[in-house]
N, C-alpha and C positions, 0 to 999 in steps of 0.2 A: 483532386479538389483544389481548386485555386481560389485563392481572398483577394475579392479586388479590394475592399476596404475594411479595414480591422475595425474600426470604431462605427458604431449606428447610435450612438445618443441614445436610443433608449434606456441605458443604464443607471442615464446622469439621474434618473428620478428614481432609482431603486429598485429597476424591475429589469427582469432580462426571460428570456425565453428557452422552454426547454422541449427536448427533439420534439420535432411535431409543431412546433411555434404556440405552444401554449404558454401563454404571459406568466410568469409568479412572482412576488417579490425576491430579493436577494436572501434574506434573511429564512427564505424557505428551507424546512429541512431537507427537499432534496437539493438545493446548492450547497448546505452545510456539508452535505455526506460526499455528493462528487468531488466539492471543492477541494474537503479534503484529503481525498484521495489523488486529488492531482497534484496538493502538495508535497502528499507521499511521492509522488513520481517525481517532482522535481528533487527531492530527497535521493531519490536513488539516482536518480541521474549523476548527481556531485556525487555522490559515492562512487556508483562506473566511471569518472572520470581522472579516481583517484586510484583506482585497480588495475592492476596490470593484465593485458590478455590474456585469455583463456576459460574455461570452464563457468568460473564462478562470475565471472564478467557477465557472459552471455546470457548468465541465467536472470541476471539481475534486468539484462535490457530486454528480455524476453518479458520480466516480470514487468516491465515498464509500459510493453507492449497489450498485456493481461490488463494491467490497468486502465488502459485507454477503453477495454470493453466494458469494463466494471462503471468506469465514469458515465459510457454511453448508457448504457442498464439505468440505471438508476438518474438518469439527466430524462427518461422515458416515462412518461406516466397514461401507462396503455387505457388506464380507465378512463383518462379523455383524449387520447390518441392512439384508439385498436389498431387503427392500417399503420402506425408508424413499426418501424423495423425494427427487430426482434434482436434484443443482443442479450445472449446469455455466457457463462463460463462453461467450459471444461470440465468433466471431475477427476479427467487425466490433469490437470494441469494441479489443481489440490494433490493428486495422489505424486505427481511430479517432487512437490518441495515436502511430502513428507517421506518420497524416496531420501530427497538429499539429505534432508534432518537425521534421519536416519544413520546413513553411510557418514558425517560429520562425526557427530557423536560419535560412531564406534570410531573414529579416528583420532580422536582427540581425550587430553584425561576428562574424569571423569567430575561433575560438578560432584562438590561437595558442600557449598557455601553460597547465599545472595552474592552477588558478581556487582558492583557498584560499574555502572554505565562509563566507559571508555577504553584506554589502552592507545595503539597504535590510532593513526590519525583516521585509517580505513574502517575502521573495530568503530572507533568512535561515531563516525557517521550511520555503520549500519545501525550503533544503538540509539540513534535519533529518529532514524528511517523507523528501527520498532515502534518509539513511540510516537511515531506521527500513524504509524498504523494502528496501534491502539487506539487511539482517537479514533480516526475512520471508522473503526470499527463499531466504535460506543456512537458515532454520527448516524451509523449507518442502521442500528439495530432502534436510536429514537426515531428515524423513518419507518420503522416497521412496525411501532409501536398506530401507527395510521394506514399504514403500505401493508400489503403481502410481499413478502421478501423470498428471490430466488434461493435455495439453500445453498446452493454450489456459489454465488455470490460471498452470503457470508461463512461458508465454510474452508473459502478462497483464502478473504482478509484474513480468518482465525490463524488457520497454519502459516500464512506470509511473517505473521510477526513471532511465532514461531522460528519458522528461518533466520530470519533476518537477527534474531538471538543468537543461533548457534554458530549462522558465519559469522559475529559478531567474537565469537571466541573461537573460532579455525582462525581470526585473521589474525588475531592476535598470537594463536600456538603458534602460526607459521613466520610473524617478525618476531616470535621470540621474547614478546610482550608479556608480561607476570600481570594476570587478571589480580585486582585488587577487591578484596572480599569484605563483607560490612562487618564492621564489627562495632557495637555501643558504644559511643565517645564515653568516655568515663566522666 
């Protein structure tokens, strides 16, 4: 797919179009829900760029790549664009990151305490990356609140932020990072 021009002015008035060229304004909740799920992806992206090769890299650009269908899903609004093309998720790819949730935890101690959001500089961005998935995800369930929603969509974002917790504390077991746990200010 080639862009010859990245800008079409139709934006400057607040409206943009979604698959199928259906007009809606910006503030529509399906731009809420893609959008921000695309900033979860630029999220994980600065994450992968702060990770060293291997395993958990790939998984994250994999997830990057997941996300580009979740965007398209949900940028689709089949009830006034039936012939527009059909993007769903996987439930291998859900069953994917609660393999790894999985195999993490048994690798790592054992929580025993709220975990206060950071650590190493990698740790810190995944737990950004959680909560921009959070969001997404509360974006994506008040679009359903008017939508029918794929389940394997939101059963996707649910375990992603999932994930993206528990590598949030592999990254930190593995630099050796001491997770800092809540405790009441006195």
């Amino acid at each position: 797919m080639a862009l010859t021009r990245i800008y079409t002015k139709t934006g400057d008035d607040g409206v943009t179009s979604l698959v199928g060229g259906v007009k809606v304004r910006k503030t529509n909740a399906r731009i809420e829900a893609y959008g921000t799920v695309d900033e979860l992806s630029a999220h994980l992206g600065l994450l992968a760029s702060w990770m060293k090769d291997g395993d958990d890299k790939d998984l994250i650009i994999r997830t990057q790549r997941n996300l580009f269908t979740v965007c398209s899903y949900l940028a689709t609004d089949k009830t006034k664009t039936p012939l527009a093309p059909s993007y769903t998720m996987d439930a291998e790819e859900t069953q994917l990151l609660e393999q790894q949730i999985d195999e993490i935890n048994a690798n790592i101690p054992p929580q025993t305490a709220f975990i206060l959001p950071g650590g190493s500089h990698e740790a810190a961005l995944a737990h950004v990356a959680r909560t921009v998935c959070r969001r997404a995800e509360r974006r994506i369930f008040f679009l359903g609140e008017t939508t029918e929603l794929d389940n394997e969509v939101t059963h996707y974002i649910n375990r992603l932020s999932d994930y993206l917790f528990v590598l949030a504390r592999k990254l930190n077991f593995l630099d050796g990072v001491r997770e800092q746990v809540w405790k009441k200010v006195k």
